[in-house]
N, C-alpha and C positions, 0 to 999 in steps of 0.2 A: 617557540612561543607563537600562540596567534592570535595575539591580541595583548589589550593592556589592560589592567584594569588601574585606576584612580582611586585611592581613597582616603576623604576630605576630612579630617577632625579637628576643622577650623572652630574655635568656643571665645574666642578674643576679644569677639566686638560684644560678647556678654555680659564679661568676665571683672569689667570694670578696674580698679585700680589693684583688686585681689587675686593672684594669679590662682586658678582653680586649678591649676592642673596640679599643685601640690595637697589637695585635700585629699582624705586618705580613701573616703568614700564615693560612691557615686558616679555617676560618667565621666566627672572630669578626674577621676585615680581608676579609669578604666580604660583611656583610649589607647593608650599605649600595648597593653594588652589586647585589647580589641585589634590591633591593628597589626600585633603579631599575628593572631587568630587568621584575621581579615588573610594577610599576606598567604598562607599558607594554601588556606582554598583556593586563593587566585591560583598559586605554583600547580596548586590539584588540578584544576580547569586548564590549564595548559596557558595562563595568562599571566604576562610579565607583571609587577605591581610597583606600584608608585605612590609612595606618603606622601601626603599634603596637612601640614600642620597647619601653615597658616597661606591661607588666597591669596593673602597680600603681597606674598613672597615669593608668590604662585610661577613659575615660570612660564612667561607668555606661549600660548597655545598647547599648554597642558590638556584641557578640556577640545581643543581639536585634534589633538590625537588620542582621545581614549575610547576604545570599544566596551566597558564597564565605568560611568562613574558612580563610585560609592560612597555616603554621605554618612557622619555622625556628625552633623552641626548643632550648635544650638546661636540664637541671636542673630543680629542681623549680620551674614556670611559677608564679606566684601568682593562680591562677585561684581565683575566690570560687564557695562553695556553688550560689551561681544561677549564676554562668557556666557551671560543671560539668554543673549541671543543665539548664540552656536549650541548650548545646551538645549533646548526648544526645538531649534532648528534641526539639529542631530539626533534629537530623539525621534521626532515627528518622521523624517525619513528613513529610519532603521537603523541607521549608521552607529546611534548609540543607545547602551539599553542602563538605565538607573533604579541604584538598589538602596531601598533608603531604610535606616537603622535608628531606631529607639528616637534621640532626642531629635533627627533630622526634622520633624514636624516639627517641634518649635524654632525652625530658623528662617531666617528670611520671610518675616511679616512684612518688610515693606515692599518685596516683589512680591507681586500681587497674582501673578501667573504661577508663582511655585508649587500650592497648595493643590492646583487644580492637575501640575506634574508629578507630584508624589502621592495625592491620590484624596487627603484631605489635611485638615489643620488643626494640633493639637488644642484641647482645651480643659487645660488641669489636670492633675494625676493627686487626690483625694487618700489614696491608698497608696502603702509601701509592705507589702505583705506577703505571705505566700497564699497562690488562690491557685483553685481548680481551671483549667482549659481546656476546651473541647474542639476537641477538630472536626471544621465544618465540612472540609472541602478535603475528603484522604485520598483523591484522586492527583493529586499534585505531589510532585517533586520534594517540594519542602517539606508535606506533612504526609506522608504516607510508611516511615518507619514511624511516626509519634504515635504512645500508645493512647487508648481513647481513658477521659478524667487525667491528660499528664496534671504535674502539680509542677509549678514555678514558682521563685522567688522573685520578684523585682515593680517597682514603679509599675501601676496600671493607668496606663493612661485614659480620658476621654478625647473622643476626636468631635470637630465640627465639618460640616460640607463636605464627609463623605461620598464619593461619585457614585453615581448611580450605578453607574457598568463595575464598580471594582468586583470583582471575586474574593470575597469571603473567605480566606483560609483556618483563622482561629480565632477564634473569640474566647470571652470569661462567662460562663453563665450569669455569674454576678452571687450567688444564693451566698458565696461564703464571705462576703465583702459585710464592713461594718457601716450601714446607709446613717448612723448618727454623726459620723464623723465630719467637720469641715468640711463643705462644698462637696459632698454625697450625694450624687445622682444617678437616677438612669436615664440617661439621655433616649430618643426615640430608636436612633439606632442601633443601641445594645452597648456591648463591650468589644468591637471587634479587636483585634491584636495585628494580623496579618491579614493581608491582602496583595490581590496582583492584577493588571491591566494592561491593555494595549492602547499605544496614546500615537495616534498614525499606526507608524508601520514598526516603531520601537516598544518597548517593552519595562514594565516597571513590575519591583518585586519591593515590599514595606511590611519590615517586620517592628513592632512597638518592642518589644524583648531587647533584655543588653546591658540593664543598666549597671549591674553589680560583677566583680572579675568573676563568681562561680559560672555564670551564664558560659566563660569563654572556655572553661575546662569541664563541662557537660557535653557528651557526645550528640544528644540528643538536640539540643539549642544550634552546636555547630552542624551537624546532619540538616538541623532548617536553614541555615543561612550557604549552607551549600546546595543542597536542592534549591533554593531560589535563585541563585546564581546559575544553575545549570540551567534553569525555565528562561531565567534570560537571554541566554546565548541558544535558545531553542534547542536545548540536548535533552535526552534521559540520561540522567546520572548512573 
């Protein structure tokens, strides 16, 4: 192995007194799955993997030894002072590179630096539907077997304070989306889905995709979340 990868599907501090992880649907009856998925690419990447269900329970300096951490959070994460900080601090000097998954943008609204780590900050998801995808960017890793109009199923999220510098990898055109519905917008920045950036000298990959188990038995979804991971760790897959 060389290297570790990390990954977080801490949803607890969301979850209230209803444990979600028994609902049949949705992210929290996915992460398990997700996490099988997750595990395997790691083994692909030649990266040992490590579940984190819950931070809390976290075993101290988990996040200083990880060369991959990977995130499906949702709510506020209970990441401690030095997590926050060695997360930042290890990304910003290359030592660690972060791969963030579907609900990861709705978590951790009260660290105020996370948004600007994973690249921007969820704001509603309006639609649960199947809609068209266009690859912006099929120069990359992740999106360069996807064919061009794929079609998916799942949660379309909208983002706020997307970074300027991110790299665009997919987007929704929006045209097959129903705009009467509930808090139906087009925000200025479109529909992005994926994106990737360099924050120092580390590297961040964010795909919105995930939310439902077919996502994790699609060759094509796991093909993205493995070309992302290999952009991480600076390889061609």
């Amino acid at each position: 192995m060389s290297g570790r990868l990390v990954y977080v599907t801490d949803v607890s501090p969301y979850s209230g007194t209803r444990p979600l992880h028994d609902r049949l649907a949705g992210a929290h009856g996915v992460l398990g799955q997700s996490a099988t998925a997750v595990a395997e690419l790691a083994r692909a990447a030649g990266l040992e993997f490590v579940h984190v269900p819950s931070v809390a329970d976290m075993v101290p300096g988990t996040v200083d030894d990880a060369t991959v951490l990977a995130l499906f959070t949702i709510g506020e994460t209970p990441w401690s002072d030095d997590d926050r900080a060695s997360i930042a601090t290890r990304l910003r000097s290359g030592e660690l590179a972060l791969l963030g998954l579907h609900a990861a943008a709705d978590s951790c609204a009260g660290w105020e630096e996370f948004g600007k780590l994973l690249g921007a900050r969820f704001d509603g998801h309006p639609w649960t539907q199947r809609f068209a995808i266009d690859v912006v960017d099929a120069g990359h890793p992740s999106t360069a077997h996807l064919p061009a109009g794929w079609q998916f199923t799942d949660e379309l999220y909208l983002f706020r304070d997307l970074r300027a510098d991110a790299r665009v990898l997919l987007e929704a055109p929006g045209d097959d989306l129903d705009m009467s519905v509930k808090g139906a917008r087009r925000p200025s920045i479109g529909f992005p889905l994926a994106w990737c950036f360099h924050e120092g000298e580390g590297r961040v990959f964010y795909t919105a995709l995930g939310h439902f188990p077919g996502a994790y038995e699609d060759v094509r979804f796991l093909g993205h979340l493995y070309g992302g991971l290999e952009w991480l760790l600076a390889r061609d897959p």
